[in-house]
C-alpha positions in Angstrom: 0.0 0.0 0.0 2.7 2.5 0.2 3.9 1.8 -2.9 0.1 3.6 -4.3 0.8 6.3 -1.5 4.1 7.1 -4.2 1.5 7.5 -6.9 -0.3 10.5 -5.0 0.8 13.4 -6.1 1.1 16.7 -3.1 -0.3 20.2 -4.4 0.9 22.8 -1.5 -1.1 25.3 -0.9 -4.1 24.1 -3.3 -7.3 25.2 -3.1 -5.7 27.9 -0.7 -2.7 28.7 1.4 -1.5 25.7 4.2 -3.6 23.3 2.4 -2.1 19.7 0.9 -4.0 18.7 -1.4 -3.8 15.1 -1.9 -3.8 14.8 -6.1 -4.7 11.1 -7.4 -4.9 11.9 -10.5 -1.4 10.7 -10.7 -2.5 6.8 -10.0 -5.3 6.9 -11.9 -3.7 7.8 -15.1 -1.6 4.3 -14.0 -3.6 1.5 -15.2 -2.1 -1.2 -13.0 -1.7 1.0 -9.9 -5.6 1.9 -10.3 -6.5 -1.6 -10.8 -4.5 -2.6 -7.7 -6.1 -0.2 -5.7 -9.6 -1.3 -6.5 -8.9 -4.9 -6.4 -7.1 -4.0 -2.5 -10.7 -2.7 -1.9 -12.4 -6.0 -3.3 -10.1 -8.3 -1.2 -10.7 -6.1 2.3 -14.5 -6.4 1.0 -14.7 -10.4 0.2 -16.8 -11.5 3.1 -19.2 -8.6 3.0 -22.5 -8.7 0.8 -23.1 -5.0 -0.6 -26.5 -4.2 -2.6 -25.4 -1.2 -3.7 -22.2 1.8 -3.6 -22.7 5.1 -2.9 -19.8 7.2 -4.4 -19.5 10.8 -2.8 -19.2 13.4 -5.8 -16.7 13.8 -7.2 -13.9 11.0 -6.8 -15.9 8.7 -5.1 -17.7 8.4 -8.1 -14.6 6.5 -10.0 -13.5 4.2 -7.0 -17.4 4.1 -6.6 -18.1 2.6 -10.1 -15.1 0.5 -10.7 -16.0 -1.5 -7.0 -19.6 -2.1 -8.0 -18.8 -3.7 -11.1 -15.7 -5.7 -9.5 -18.7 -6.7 -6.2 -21.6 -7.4 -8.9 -23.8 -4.8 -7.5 -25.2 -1.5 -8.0 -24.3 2.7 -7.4 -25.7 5.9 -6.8 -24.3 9.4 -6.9 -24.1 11.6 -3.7 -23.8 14.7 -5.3 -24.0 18.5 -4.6 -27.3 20.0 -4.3 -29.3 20.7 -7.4 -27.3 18.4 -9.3 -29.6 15.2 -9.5 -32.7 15.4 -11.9 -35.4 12.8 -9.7 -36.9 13.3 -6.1 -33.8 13.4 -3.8 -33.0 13.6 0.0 -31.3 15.9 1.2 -28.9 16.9 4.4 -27.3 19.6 5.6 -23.6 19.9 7.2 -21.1 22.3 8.7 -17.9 23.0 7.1 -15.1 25.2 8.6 -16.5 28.5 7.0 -20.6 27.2 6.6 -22.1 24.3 5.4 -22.6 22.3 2.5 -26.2 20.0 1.1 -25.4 16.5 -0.2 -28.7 14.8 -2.1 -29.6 11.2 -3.1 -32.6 10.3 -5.0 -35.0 8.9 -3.0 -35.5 6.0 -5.0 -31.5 5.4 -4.7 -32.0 1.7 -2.5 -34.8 0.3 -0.8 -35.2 0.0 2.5 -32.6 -2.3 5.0 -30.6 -2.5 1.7 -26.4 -2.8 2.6 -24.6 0.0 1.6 -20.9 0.7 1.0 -19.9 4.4 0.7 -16.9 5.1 -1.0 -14.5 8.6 -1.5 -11.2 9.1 -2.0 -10.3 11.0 1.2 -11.0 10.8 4.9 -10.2 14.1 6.0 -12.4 15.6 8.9 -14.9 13.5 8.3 -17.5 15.8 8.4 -18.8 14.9 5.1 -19.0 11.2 5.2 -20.9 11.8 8.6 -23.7 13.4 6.6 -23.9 10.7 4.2 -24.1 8.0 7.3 -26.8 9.9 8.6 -28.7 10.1 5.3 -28.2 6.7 4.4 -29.4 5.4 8.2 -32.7 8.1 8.0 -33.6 6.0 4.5 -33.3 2.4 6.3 -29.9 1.8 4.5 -27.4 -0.6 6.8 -24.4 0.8 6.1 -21.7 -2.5 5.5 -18.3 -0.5 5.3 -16.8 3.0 4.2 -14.2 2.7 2.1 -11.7 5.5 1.3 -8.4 5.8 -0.6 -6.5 8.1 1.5 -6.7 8.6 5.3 -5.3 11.6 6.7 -5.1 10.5 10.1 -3.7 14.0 11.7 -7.1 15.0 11.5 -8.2 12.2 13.5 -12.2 11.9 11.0 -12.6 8.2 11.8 -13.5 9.3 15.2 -16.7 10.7 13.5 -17.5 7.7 11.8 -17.1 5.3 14.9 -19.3 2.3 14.6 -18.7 1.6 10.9 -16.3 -0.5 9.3 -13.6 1.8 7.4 -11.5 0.7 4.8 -8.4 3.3 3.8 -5.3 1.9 1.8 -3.3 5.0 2.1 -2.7 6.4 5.6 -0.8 9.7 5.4 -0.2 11.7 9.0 -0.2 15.1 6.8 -2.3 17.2 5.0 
């Protein structure tokens, strides 16, 4: 696994000063490396039975779809409000400077279906929070959370205590 924390690629001071942001744009253009990556995922989520994926916009969208086709099930989008064209549900969460809306159509799973959630990033986890507490108000069980990079300084997992979390990158800075 540290050999895919070589393919991530540091920005400093991107999208504003003090910031690290974590660029994977650098493994994904590396067939094998992406491939390893999602099949690490697939072997850490063997003995679990997931109905469906639920990729947080934007990134988790790409580890989102290449898992669901590699576990045989389905995905839906968490996107950014206004972005989804059916009924949605919505919810509401603080940032650092505000907050942010994340919807889902309503018709995204049925009821007590098994849900994994997948991003790229752990950071605060202040957004993945909001998507646990959407998923649980639908009747969704969530089965894991599975994220490419952990940035453990900012200690997020705390937040999400009680869930199964998958990272294959841990990096102490951000």
């Amino acid at each position: 696994m540290s050999d895919l924390k070589s393919c991530v690629r540091d920005i400093p001071n991107f999208p504003k000063d003090g910031i690290i942001f974590k660029d994977i744009t650098t493994l994904l253009r590396d067939g094998k490396k992406f491939r390893e990556a999602v099949d690490l995922f697939a072997e850490e989520l063997k003995d679990k039975s997931i109905d469906i994926v639920l990729g947080i916009e934007a990134r988790g969208f790409i580890f989102g779809a290449a898992l669901a086709y590699k576990l045989g099930c389905g995905i839906a989008p968490i996107r950014k409000k206004g972005k989804l064209p059916h009924k949605t549900r919505s919810v509401t969460y603080d940032l650092e400077y505000g907050t942010d809306t994340l919807e889902i159509h309503q018709d995204a799973f049925q009821k007590g279906a098994r849900i994994l959630i997948v991003d790229d990033l752990l950071a605060t986890g202040g957004t993945c929070r909001a998507v646990i507490d959407l998923v649980e108000e639908m009747g969704g069980k969530i089965e894991s959370i599975a994220f490419l990079i952990e940035l453990t300084a900012l200690k997020g997992r705390e937040k999400l205590k009680g869930h199964p979390i998958i990272s294959l990158i841990k990096d102490e800075y951000c």
